[in-house]
C-alpha positions in Angstrom: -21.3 -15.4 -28.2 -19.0 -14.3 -25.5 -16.5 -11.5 -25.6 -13.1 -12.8 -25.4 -10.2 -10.2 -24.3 -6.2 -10.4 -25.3 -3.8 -11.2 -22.5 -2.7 -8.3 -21.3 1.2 -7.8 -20.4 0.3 -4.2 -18.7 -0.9 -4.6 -15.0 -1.7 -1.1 -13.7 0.8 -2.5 -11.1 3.1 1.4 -10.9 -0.2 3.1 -10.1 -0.8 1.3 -6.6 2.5 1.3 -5.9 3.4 4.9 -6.4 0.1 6.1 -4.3 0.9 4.1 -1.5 4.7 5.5 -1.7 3.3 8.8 -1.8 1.1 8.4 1.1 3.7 7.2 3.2 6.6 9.9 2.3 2.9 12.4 3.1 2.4 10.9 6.8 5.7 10.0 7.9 7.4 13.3 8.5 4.3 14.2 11.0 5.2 10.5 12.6 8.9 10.4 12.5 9.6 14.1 13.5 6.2 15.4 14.8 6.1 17.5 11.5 4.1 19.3 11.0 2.8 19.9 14.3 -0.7 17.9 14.6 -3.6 20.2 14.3 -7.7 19.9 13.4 -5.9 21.2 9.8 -3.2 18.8 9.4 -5.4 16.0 10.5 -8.0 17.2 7.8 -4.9 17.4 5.1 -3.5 13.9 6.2 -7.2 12.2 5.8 -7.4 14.2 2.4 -4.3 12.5 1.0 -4.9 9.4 2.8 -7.7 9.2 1.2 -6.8 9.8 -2.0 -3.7 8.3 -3.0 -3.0 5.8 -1.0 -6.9 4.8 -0.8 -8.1 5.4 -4.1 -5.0 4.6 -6.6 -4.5 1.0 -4.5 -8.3 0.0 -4.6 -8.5 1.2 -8.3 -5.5 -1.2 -9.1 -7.1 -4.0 -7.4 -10.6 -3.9 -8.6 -8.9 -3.4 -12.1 -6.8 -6.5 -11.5 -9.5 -8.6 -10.2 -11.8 -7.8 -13.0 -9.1 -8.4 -15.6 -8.5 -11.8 -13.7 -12.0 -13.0 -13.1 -13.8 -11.6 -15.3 -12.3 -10.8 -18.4 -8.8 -13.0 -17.9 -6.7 -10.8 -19.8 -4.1 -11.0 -17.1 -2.9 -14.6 -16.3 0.1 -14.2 -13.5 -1.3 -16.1 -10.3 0.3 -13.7 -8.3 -1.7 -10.4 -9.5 -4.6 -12.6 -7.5 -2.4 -11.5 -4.1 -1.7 -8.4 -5.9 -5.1 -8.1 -6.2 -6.3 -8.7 -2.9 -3.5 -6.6 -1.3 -4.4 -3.4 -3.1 -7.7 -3.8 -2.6 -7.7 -4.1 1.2 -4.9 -1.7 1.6 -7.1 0.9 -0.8 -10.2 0.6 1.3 -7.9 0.6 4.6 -7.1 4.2 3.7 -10.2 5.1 3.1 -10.2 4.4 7.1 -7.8 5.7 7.8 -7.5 8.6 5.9 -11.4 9.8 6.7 -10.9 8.9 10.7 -7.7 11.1 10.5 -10.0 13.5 8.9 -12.6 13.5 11.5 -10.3 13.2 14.5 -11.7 9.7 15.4 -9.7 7.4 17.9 -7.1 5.4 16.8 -7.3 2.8 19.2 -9.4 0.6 17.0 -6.5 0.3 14.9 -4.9 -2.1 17.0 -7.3 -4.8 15.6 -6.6 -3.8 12.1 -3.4 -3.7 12.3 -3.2 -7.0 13.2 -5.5 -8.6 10.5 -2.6 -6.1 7.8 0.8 -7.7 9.4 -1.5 -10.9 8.3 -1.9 -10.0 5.0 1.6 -8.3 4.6 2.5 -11.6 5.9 0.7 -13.5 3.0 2.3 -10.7 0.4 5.9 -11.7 1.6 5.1 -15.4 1.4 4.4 -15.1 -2.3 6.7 -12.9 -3.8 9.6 -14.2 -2.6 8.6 -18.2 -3.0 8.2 -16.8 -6.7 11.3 -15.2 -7.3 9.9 -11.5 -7.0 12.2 -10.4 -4.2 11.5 -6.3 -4.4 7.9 -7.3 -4.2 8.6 -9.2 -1.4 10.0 -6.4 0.6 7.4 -4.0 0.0 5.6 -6.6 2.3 8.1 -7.2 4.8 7.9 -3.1 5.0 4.4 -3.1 5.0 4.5 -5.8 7.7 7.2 -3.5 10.0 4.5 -0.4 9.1 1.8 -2.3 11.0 3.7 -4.0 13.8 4.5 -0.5 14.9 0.9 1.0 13.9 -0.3 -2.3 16.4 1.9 -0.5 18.8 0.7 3.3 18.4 -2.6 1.8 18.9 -2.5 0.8 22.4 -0.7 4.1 23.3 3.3 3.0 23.4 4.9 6.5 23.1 8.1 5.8 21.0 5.9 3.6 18.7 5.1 6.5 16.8 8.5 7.2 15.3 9.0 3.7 14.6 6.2 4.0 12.6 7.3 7.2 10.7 10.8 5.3 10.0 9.5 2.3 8.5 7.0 4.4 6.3 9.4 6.7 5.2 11.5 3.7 4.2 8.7 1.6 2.5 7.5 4.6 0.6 11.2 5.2 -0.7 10.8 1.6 -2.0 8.1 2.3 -3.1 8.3 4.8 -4.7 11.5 2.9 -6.9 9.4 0.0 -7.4 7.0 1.6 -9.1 9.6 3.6 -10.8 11.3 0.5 -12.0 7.9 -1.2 -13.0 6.7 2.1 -15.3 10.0 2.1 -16.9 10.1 -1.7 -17.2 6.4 -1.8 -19.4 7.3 1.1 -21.0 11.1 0.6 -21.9 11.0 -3.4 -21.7 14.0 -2.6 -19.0 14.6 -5.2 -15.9 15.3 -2.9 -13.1 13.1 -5.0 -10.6 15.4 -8.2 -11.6 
């Protein structure tokens, strides 16, 4: 006899959002401003977090959304499937980057990445706002601006650098409401995200 799951309501959806808001306010003060001053220790600190919040708390929320879609179907919103597949690439993406930041590898190979992300920011944006879910939708067109500008610290353009700072300091702001308002709309049944 197979086990059969309620719907579930509660998406671990703040969790993902608030570790990649985190990450970004963590990196983009060394990007945007040069602080703190890059060093073999601020490179190992910057992998840590990367690492850790951004990577772990996104590809937690997306295995956790895929299971409860696939598997168990106790979440039945289409769109968790791109929520699902976001988080999950963008966790295991800071694992990446957060453990080549760590080691001090070379960030040229980026470029590549960075292109295949502005694809899937792409496909984020696409779906959120066709269904209605406009803040979603930014987060994406900010993760999109993140790696057009990462495409462009890549290859070694100078000034790209504190483009990339802005545009993560800004996202993470966002993000870091977003998953604000979500927490506080599960817990409170509040709209702020409408």
């Amino acid at each position: 006899m197979p086990v059969t799951f309620a719907p579930s309501d509660f998406p671990p959806l703040a969790l993902a959002f608030f570790g990649l808001g985190t990450g970004y306010l963590i990196w983009a003060p060394h990007e945007l401003i040069g602080w703190p001053r890059r060093d073999e220790r601020v490179d190992r600190s910057l992998g840590v977090w990367g690492i850790w919040l951004p990577g772990f708390c996104q590809f937690v929320v997306g295995f956790i959304l895929f299971v409860g879609l696939t598997w168990f179907r106790v979440f039945r919103d289409p769109t968790l499937y791109m929520a699902a597949f976001a988080f999950s690439a963008y966790g295991i993406h800071w694992f990446s980057i957060g453990w080549n930041r760590y080691r001090q590898n070379d960030p040229r190979p980026n470029a590549g990445m960075s292109v295949a992300f502005m694809l899937i920011s792409s496909m984020g944006a696409t779906v959120f706002f066709r269904v209605g879910d406009w803040p979603v939708g930014l987060v994406f067109l900010g993760l999109f601006a993140v790696y057009f500008s990462d495409f462009f610290v890549s290859i070694g353009v100078v000034l790209a650098e504190r483009a990339l700072g802005l545009f993560r300091l800004a996202t993470g702001c966002w993000l870091l409401y977003i998953s604000y308002a979500v927490a506080v709309d599960f817990a409170l049944g509040w709209h702020w995200r409408t």
